[in-house]
C-alpha positions in Angstrom: -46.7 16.5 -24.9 -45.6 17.0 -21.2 -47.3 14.1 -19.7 -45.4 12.0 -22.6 -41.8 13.0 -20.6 -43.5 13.1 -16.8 -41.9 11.2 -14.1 -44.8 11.7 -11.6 -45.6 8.8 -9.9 -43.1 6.5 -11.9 -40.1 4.8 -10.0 -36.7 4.1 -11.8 -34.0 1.7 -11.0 -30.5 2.6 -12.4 -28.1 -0.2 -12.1 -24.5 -0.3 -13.5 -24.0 -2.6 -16.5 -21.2 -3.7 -18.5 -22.8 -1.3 -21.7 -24.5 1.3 -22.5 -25.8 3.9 -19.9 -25.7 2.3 -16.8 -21.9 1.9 -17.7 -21.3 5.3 -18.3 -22.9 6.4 -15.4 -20.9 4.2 -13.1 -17.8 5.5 -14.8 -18.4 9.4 -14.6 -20.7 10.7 -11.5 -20.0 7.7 -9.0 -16.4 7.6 -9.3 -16.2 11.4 -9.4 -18.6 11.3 -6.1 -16.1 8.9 -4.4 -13.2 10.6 -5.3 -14.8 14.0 -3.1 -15.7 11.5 -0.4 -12.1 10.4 0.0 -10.8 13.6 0.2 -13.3 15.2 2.1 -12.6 12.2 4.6 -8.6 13.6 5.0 -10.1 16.7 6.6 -7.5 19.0 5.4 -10.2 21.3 3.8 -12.6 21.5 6.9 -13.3 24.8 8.1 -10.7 26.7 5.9 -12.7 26.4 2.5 -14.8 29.5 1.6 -15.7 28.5 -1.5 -15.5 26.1 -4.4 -14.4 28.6 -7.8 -14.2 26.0 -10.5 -14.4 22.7 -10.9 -13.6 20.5 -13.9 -13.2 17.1 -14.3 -12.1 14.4 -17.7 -12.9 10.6 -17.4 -9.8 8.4 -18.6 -10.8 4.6 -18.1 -14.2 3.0 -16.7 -14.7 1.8 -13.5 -16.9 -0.8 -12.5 -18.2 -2.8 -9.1 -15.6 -4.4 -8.4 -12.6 -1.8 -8.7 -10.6 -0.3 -5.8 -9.6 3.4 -6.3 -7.3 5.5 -4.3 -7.1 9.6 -4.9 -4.2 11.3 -5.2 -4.3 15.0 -4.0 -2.0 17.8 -5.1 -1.5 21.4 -4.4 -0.6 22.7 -8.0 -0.7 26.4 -7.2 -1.8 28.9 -4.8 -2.0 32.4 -4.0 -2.7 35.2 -1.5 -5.5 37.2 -2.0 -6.0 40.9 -1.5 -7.1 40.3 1.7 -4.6 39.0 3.8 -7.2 36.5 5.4 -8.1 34.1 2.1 -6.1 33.0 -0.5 -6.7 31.0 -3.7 -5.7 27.3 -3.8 -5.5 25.2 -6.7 -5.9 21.5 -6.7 -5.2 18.1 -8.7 -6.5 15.3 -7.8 -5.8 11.6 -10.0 -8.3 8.9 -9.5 -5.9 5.7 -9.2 -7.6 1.9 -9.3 -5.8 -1.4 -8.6 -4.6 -1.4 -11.9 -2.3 1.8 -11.4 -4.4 3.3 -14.4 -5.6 7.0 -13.8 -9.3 7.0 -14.1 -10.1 10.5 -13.4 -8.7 13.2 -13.4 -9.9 16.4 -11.4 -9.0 20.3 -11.2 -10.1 22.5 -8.2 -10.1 26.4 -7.5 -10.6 27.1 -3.9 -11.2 30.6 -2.0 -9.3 29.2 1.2 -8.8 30.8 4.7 -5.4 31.4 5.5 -3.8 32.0 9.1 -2.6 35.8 9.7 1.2 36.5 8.8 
């Protein structure tokens, strides 16, 4: 029975399609994967993020080749720790394509470094 589900030695090709799997891959992990790319590219979070407490994530419209997204980021709370050297950040982020349509949306908890008082 385990040879029946091995992948050893087989190659696989996933391509996004208009149907079926393919599409709904291309909807969920790549557009969720491009999203963290953008922001990761603003740099606000380098070298102040500690850790990544929660994640969570609902997918709203497709998206296929072809669509231009945009990410908007926002700060919906956040909160000193005990330690006066972290804090906890929470964030928002809205997946946007050209057709002003939110495609994803995303919810972050962060264990942040913050600057001494």
């Amino acid at each position: 029975m385990q040879e029946l589900f091995s992948v050893r030695g087989k190659k696989a090709i996933v391509t996004g399609g208009t149907r079926g799997i393919g599409y709904m891959i291309a909807h969920g992990l790549l557009v969720q994967s491009l999203a963290i790319g953008l922001i990761a590219k603003l740099g606000i979070m380098r070298s102040t993020t500690i850790a990544l407490l929660s994640s969570e994530a609902r997918f709203l419209v497709p998206t296929v080749a072809g669509d231009s997204i945009h990410v908007d980021l926002r700060i919906a709370h956040k909160r000193l720790a005990r330690r006066g050297d972290r804090g906890l950040l929470w964030r928002r982020a809205a997946v946007i394509n050209q057709n002003d349509e939110v495609v994803l949306e995303s919810r972050f908890v962060n264990l942040m470094r913050v600057r001494p008082t």
